[in-house]
C-alpha positions as CSV (number, residue, x, y, z in Angstrom):
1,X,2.8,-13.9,-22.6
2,X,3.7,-11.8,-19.5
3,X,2.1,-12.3,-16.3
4,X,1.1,-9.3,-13.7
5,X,3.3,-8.1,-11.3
6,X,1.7,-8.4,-7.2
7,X,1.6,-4.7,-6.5
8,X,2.0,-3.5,-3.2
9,X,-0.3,-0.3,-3.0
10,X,1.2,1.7,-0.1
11,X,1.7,5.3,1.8
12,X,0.9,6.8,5.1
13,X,-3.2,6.7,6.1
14,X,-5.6,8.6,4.1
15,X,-4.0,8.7,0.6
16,X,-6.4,6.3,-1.1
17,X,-4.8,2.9,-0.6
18,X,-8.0,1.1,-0.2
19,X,-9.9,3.4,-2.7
20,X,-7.2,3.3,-5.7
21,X,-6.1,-0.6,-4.8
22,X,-9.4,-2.2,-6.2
23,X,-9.5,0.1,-9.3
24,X,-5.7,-0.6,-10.3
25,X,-6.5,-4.2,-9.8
26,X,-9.4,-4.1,-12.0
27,X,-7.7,-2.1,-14.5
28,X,-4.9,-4.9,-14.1
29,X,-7.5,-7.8,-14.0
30,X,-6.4,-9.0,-11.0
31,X,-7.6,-9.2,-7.6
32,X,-7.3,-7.4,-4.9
33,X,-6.5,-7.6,-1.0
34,X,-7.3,-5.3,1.5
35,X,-3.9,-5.0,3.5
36,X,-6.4,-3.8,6.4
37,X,-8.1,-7.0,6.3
38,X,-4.4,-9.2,7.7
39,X,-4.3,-6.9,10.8
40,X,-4.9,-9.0,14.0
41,X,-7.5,-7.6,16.3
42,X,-5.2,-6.0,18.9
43,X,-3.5,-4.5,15.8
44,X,-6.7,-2.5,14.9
45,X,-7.9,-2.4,19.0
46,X,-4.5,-0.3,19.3
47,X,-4.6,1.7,16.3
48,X,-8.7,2.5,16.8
49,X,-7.4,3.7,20.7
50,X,-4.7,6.4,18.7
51,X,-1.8,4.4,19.4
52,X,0.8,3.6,16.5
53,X,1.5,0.0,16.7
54,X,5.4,-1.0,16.5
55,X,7.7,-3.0,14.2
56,X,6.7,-6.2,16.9
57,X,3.2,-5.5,16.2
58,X,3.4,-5.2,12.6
59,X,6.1,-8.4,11.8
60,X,2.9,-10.3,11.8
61,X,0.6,-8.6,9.7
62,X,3.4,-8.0,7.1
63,X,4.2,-11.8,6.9
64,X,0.6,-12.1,6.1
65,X,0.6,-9.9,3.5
66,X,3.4,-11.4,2.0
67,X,2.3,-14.8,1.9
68,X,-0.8,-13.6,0.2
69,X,1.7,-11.6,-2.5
70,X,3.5,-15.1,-2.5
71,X,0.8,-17.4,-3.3
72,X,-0.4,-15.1,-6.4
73,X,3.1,-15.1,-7.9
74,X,2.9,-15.5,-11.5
75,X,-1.0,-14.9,-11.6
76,X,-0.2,-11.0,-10.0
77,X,-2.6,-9.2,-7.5
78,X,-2.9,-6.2,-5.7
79,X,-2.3,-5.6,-2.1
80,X,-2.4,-2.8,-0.2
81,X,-0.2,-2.1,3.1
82,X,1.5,1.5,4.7
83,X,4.4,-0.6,3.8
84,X,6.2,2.8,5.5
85,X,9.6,1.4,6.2
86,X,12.3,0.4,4.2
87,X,12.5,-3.3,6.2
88,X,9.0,-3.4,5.7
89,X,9.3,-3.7,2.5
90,X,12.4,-6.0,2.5
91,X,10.1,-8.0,4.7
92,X,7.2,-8.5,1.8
93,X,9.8,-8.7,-0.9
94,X,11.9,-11.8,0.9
95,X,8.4,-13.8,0.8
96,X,7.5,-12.2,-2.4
97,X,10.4,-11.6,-4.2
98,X,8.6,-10.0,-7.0
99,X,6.4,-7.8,-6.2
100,X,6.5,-3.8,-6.8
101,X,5.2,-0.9,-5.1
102,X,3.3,2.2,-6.1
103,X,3.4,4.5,-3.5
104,X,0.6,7.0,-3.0
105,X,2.1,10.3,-2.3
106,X,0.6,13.8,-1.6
107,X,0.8,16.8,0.5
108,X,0.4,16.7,4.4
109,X,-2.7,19.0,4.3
110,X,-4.7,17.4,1.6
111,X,-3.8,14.0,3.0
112,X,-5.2,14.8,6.1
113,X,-8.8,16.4,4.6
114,X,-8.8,13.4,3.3
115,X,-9.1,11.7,6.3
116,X,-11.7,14.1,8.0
117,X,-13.7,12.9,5.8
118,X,-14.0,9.5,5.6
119,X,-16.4,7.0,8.0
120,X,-16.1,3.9,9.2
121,X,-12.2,3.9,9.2
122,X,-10.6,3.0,12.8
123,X,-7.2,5.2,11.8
124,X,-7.7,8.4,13.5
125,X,-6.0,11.7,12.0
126,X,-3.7,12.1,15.3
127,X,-1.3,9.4,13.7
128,X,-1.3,11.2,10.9
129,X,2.3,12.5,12.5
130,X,3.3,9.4,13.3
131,X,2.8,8.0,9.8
132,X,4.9,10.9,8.0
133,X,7.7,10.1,11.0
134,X,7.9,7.0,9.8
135,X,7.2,7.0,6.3
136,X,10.6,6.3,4.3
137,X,10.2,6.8,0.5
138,X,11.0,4.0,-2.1
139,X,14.6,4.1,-2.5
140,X,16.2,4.0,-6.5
141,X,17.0,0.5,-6.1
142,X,13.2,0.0,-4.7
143,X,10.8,-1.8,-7.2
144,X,8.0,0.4,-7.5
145,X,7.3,3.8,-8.6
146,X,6.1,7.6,-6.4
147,X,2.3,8.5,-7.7
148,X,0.5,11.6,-6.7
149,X,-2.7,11.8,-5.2
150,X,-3.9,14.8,-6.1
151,X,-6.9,14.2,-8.6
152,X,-9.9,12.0,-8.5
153,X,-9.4,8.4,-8.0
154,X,-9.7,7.5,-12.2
155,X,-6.4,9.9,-12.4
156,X,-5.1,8.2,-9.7
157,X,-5.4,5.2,-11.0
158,X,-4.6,5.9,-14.7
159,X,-1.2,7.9,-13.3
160,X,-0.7,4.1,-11.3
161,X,-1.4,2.1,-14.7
162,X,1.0,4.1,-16.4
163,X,4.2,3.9,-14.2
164,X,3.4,0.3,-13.6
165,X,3.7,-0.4,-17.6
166,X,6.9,2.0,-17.6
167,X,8.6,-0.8,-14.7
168,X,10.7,-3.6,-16.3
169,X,9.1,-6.7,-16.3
170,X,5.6,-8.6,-16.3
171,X,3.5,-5.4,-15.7
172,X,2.8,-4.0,-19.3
């Protein structure tokens, strides 16, 4: 019997990390972590003020996430996090060797009605930008697979499912 892969559910703000997350992990039976939820306070006091926090603000909130990922290895999970850089995600993968990534992936304009529209959130649209600056695509030798957001959140998530049981390994 195969166990679950931890999937790390990431893109830039706004293209449904925190909405598709929970419904892949209850398509997967597993549980879920808001990535939001590991960010220390001055991490979200910075980003709720419109500035982007940098690589020394986000080492910590990455470690967290991966010792989550690491501590459901084997049982498999769903996390989500921007995950945007490359050595971000070398970071979560060296304390979770092996987890996967689906990255959320959709055009600049609908990304950002998106977030016009949500409440409650403290990422404003003016890092938007800053997010697609920084935003560096899984790479061939990445584990993970690209999913579009266009559609409602069940396409989403069935488009998710469906690259995740195409991956090698424990995800089918």
């Amino acid at each position: 019997m195969r166990t679950p892969h931890v999937v790390v559910v990431m893109g830039v703000a706004g293209t449904g990390k925190t909405t598709i997350g929970p419904l892949l992990a209850a398509r997967l039976g597993v549980p879920y972590a808001e990535g939001d939820d590991f960010h220390p306070p001055a991490n979200i006091a910075k980003m709720s003020a419109g500035i982007p926090l940098d690589d020394t603000d986000r080492w910590p909130w990455l470690d967290a996430i991966g010792g989550w990922a690491h501590g459901r290895a084997g049982l498999g999970g769903v996390v989500s996090s921007s995950a945007l850089k490359r050595s971000y995600r070398d970071r979560l993968r060296a304390a979770a060797p092996g987890i996967v990534f689906v990255h959320l992936a959709g055009d600049r304009a609908l990304i950002e009605d998106r977030m016009s529209h949500r409440q409650g959130h403290f990422m404003p649209t003016a890092l938007l930008d800053s997010q697609f600056a920084t935003l560096q695509p899984l790479e061939p030798d990445e584990p993970g697979a690209t999913v579009d957001v266009s559609g409602s959140p069940d396409e989403i998530t069935a488009r998710a499912a469906e690259a995740l049981a195409a991956l090698p390994g424990p995800a089918r």
